[in-house]
N, C-alpha and C positions, 0 to 999 in steps of 0.2 A: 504494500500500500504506500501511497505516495505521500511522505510527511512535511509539512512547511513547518520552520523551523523559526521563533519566536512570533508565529501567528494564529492567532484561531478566528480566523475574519472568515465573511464570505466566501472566498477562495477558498480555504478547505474544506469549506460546507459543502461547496460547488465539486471540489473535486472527491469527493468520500461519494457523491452522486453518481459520480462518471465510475470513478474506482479502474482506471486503466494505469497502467504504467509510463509512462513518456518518455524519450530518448533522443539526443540531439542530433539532427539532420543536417548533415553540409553537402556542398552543392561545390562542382563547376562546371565549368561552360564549353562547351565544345562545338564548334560550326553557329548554325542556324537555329538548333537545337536547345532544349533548356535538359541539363544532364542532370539527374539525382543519385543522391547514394543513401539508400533507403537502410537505416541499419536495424537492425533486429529488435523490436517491439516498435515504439509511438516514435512517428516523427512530426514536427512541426513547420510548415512547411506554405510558401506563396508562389505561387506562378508568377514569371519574369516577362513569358510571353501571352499572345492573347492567345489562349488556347480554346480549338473546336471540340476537343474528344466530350465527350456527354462521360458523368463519372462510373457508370458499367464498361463504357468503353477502354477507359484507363484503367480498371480493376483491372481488365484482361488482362494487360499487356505482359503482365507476370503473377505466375499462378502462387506468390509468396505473398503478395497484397489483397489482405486480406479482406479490409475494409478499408472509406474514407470516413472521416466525421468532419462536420461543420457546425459550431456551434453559434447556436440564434442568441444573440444579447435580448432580443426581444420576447423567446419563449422562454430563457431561460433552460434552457435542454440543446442536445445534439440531435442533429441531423445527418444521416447516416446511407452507403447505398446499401446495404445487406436488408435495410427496414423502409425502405422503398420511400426515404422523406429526402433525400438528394439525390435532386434531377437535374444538375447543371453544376459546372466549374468555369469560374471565372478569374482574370487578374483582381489585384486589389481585395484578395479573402485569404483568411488563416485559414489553412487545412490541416490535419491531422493524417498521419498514413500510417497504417496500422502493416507492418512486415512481418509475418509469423513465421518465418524461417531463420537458423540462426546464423546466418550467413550478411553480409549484406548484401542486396541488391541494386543493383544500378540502372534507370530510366531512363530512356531516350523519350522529350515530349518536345516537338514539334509546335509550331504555332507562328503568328506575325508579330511582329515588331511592336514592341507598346508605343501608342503615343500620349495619350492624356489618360489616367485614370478618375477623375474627379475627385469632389468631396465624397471620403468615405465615414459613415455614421458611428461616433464612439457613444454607444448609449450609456445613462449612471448605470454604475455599475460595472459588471466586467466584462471585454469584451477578448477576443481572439482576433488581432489584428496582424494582418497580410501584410508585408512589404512588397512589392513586386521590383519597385526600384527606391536608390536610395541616393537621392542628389549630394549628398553633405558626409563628413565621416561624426556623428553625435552619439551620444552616452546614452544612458536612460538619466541618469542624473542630469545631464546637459539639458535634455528634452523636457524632465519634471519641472526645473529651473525657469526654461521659460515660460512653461503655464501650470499655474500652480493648482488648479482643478485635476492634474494628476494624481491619484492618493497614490499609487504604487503600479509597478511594471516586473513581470517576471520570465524569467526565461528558465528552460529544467537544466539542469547541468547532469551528466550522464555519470561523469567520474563522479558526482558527491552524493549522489541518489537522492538531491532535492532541487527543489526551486532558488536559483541565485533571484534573490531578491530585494528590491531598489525601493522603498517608503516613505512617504510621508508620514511623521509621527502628528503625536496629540499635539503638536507647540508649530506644526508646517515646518519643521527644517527634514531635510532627504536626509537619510539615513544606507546605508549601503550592509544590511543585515547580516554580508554574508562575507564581507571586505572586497565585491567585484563588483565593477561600474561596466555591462557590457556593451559592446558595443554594437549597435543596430546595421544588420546587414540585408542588404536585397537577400532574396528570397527563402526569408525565416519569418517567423510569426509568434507573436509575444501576447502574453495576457497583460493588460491594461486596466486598471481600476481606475472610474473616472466618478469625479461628484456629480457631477453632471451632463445632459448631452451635447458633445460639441464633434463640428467636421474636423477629419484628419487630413490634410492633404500634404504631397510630398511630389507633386508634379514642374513645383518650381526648383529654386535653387538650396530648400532648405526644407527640410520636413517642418509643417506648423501646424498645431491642435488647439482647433477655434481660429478668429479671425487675426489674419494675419499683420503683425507688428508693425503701426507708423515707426520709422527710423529713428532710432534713438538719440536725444536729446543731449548735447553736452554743454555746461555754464561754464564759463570763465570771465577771464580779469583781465583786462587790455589798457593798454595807456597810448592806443593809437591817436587817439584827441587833446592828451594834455596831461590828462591824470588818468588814475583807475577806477575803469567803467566794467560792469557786469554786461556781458554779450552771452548768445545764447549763437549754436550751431548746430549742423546735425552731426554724425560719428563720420561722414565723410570729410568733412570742414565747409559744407555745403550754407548756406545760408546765414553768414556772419550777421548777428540781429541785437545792434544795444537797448537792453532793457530798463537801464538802471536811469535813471534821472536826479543825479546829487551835484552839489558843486564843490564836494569836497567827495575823497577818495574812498572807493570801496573793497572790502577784499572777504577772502571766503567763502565763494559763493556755493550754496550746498542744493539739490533738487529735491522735493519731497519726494518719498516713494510712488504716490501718485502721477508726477511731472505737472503735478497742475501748480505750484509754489517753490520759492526760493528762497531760502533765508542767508541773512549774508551779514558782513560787519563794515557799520558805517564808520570812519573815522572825521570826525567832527575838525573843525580849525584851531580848537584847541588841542587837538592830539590826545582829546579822549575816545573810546572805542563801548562801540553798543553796537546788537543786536538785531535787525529787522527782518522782517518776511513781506512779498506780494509775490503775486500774480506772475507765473511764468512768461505775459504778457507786458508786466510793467507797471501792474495796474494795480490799486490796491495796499499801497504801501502802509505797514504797520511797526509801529516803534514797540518791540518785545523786552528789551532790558533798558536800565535808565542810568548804571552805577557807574558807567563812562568805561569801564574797564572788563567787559565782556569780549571774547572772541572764539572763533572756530566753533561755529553750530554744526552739530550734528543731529540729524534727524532717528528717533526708531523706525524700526520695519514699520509699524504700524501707523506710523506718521501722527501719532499722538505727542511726546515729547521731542525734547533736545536733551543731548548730551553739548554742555560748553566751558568754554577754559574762562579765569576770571582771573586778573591779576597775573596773565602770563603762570599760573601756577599752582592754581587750583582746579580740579573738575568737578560742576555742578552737573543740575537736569533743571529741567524745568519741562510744562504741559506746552503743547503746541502754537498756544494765545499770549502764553507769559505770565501766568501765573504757576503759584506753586513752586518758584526757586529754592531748591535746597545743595548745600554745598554736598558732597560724597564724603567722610572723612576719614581720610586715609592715612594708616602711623608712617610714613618713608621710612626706607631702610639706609642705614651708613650714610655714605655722604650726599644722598639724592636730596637733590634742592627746591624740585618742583615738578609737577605734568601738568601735560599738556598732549594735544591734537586729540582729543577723543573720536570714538568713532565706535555705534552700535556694534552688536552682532546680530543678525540677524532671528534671533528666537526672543531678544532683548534680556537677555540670562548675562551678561558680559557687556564691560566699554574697553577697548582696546586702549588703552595711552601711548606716548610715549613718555620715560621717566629721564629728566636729566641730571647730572652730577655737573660738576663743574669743568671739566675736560671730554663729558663722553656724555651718551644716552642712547637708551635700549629699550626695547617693545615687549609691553606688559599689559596685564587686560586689570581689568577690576570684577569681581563677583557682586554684580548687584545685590544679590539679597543680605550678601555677609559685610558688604563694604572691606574687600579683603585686596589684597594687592596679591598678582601674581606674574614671576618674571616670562617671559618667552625666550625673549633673545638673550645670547652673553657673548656681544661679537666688540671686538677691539672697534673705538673712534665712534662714530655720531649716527646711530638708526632711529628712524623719523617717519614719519606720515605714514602711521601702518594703517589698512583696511582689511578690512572680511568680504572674501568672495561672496555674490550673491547665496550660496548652499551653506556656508558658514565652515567651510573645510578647509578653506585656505586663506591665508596673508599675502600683502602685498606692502612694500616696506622699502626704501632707499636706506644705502649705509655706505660710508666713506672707508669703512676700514681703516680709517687714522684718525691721530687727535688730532690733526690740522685741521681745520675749520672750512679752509680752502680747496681742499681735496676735491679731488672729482667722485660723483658720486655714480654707484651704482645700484639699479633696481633688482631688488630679492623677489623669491614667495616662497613662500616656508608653509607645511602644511600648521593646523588651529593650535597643535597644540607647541610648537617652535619649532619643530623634527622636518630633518628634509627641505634646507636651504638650498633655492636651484638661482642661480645668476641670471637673467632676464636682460639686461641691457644695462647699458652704462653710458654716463655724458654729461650729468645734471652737475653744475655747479654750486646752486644757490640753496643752500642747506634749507632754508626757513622759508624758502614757499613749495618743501617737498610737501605735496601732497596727488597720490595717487588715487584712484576710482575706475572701479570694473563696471560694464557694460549690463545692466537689464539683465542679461541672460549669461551673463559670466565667462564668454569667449572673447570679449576686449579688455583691455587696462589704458585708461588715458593718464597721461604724465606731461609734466615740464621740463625739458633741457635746455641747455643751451649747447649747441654742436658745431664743427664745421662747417661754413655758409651761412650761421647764422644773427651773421653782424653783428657780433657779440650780444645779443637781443637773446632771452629764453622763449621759446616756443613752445605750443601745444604739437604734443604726438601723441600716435596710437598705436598700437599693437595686437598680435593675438596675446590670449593668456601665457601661450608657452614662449612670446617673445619674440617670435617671428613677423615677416610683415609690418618692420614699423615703419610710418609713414610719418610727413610731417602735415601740419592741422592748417596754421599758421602760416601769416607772410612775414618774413623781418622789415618789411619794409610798412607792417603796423607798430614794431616797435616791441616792448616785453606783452608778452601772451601768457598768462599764470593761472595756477592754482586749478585745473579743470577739475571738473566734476561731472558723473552722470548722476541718475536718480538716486537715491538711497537704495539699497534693499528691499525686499515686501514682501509682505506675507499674511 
């Protein structure tokens, strides 16, 4: 019998029903052809081509297949050819193929070239979803990330005699129950747990479940006018659009998890610093702190409060209107002098800081409930502007690696818990406007360097997550470009 392993959800309720075995089916490609390798019990399994065969016809082909099943999200039950409720095979469906020989077998199915599959229908609840093609190489974590009405994705793993399985727990952070994040291939087929019903489609350049993603939004800080002004772009550098209307300088501009607000810190002509929020449009402008000495808002997932620094050296919260400021109080340890740059996690259980001493600083979160400090990093010279991947699994962080100030700085990510520092890029000069921010869906990271060609000016760049692809945002010839930001997190 087939056991999931820290779940007792509808899926085992569902599969104690079926009571079949399952087994993982891989596939390649030969000619014209879609070629199988049917292995011995249940395979999982999407047609690549449009296939004619009617599903009696395909049972023939080899007298070890035994049965198909197709299961109805809508009946809740399988459909079968041995019980005469599967009269047709199409692209775009999860099939099952049942080999009762102990050998494997190998299929030869024939068919035309896909061209459009359409929207195909994830009902709540679970469904059994086909690939037939796969434009993008993505996770299931990737995939949960971007739309969070996923509760969980399974595929059976054959060596471990269960379901490698990918979750949303009780708090919406993904969870990876089994330590495997697999990765979705044309012509497999996955069980899907969905809150509700939304279309799958995968006919463009990205698999999307529900309607598909306006371009994400990124804020920064330009001083192509005079002073620093809050502009808004999209992740291509498409649409450069100044938002802010101050006549004195702005900085830190953060996006609500929504994308519909921005909070940012005005600096006054006295060179006191406060808090404000409006309208991703510009519109709307509200004065949130008053103490002159507020900066770096950070929004929660939930776009209810802020995490922010006061005094260059305190971290507060406050509610999303400006009430309710209370400081965090936290004992430093040795000679640490103050944090700063706070930044949610995503489940709101954790703020990230950074802590500084007087020669160096290193990346530490806080335990909301305990007000507890705890280290991440222990890396020689100055690590700064750490954030949480949209999943809450990994960091992203600049460190100089020296006590020089001046250093050239290079980007980290380290996975949540400090383990597992991987090099990401390098160039940034300007230690105190490091701050870094991932993409909606956790395959970009925007950042500021300042690099060759760019007339000593720092610039907006983007990247993928693993550091590839970095492009620049920015023109030097607007002058410094800082501190980007996309949305917060959500959940």
């Amino acid at each position: 019998m087939i056991k999931i392993k820290k779940s007792k959800s509808l899926f085992s309720k569902l599969l104690a029903v079926v009571i079949f075995l399952v087994t993982l089916l891989s596939f390649s490609y030969a000619g014209a052809a879609q070629q199988m390798i049917l292995k011995p019990g249940f395979n999982f399994i999407s047609f690549t081509q449009a296939v004619t065969l009617l599903p009696a016809d395909f049972k023939s082909l080899n007298i070890a297949i035994e049965d198909i099943y197709l299961y109805s999200a809508a009946a809740g039950s399988f459909l079968s050819v041995s019980d005469g409720t599967l009269v047709s095979l199409g692209a775009g469906k999860g099939y099952i193929i049942k080999n009762s020989s102990a050998l494997d077998v190998t299929i030869n199915v024939d068919g035309a070239a896909l061209s459009t599959i359409g929207n195909i229908s994830l009902k709540s609840g679970f469904n059994l979803a086909g690939f037939s093609k796969m434009p993008e190489t993505v996770t299931f974590s990737q995939l949960m990330t971007r739309q969070p009405k996923i509760k969980g994705m399974y595929k059976w793993s054959a060596a471990a005699g269960t379901f490698i399985q990918v979750v949303r727990n009780a708090s919406g952070i993904i969870e990876k129950l089994d330590t495997v994040d697999p990765v979705m291939k044309a012509s497999e087929s996955y069980f899907i747990n969905m809150t509700e019903e939304l279309p799958l489609n995968y006919d463009g350049a990205s698999v999307v479940v529900g309607t598909p993603p306006a371009e994400a939004v990124i804020a920064f800080v330009s001083n192509r006018n005079g002073r620093n002004e809050i502009f808004t772009m999209s992740a291509s550098g498409a649409a450069q659009t100044k938002i802010s209307n101050h006549q004195t300088a702005v900085h830190s501009p953060a996006i609500s998890p929504d994308g519909s607000k921005v909070a940012y810190v005005l600096e006054s002509s006295a060179g006191v610093y406060d808090i404000y929020v409006m309208n991703i449009d510009g519109s709307n402008v509200k004065q949130l702190t008053t103490d002159g000495l507020s900066s770096w808002p950070a929004w929660s997932a939930d776009g209810t409060k802020f995490a922010f620094s006061k005094s260059m050296a305190e971290v507060w919260t406050m509610n999303s209107d400006g009430s309710a400021q209370n400081k965090i109080n936290i004992t430093l340890s040795g000679s640490m002098d103050r944090l700063g740059q706070p930044c949610w996690s995503p489940d709101g259980t954790k703020i990230l800081v950074t802590g500084f001493y007087p020669t160096s600083s290193n990346i530490y979160y806080i335990n909301v409930a305990s007000s507890t400090l705890h280290q991440l990093s222990y890396n020689v010279g100055m690590n700064m502007g750490p954030a949480f991947s949209p999943d809450g699994t990994k960091i992203v962080f600049g460190c100089n690696r020296s006590v020089e100030m001046g250093s050239v700085y290079t980007i980290y990510v380290m996975d949540a818990n400090g383990l597992s520092q991987q090099e990401l890029s390098s160039g940034s000069i300007d230690s105190f406007s490091a701050k870094y921010s991932w993409s909606p869906d956790g395959s970009k990271i925007v950042f500021a360097e300042s690099r060759a060609g760019d007339s000593n000016y720092t610039q907006v760049y983007i990247m993928n997550s693993d550091g590839s692809a970095q492009t620049r945002l920015t023109d030097p010839a607007n002058k410094d470009n800082i501190t980007p930001s996309f949305a917060a997190p959500s959940r």
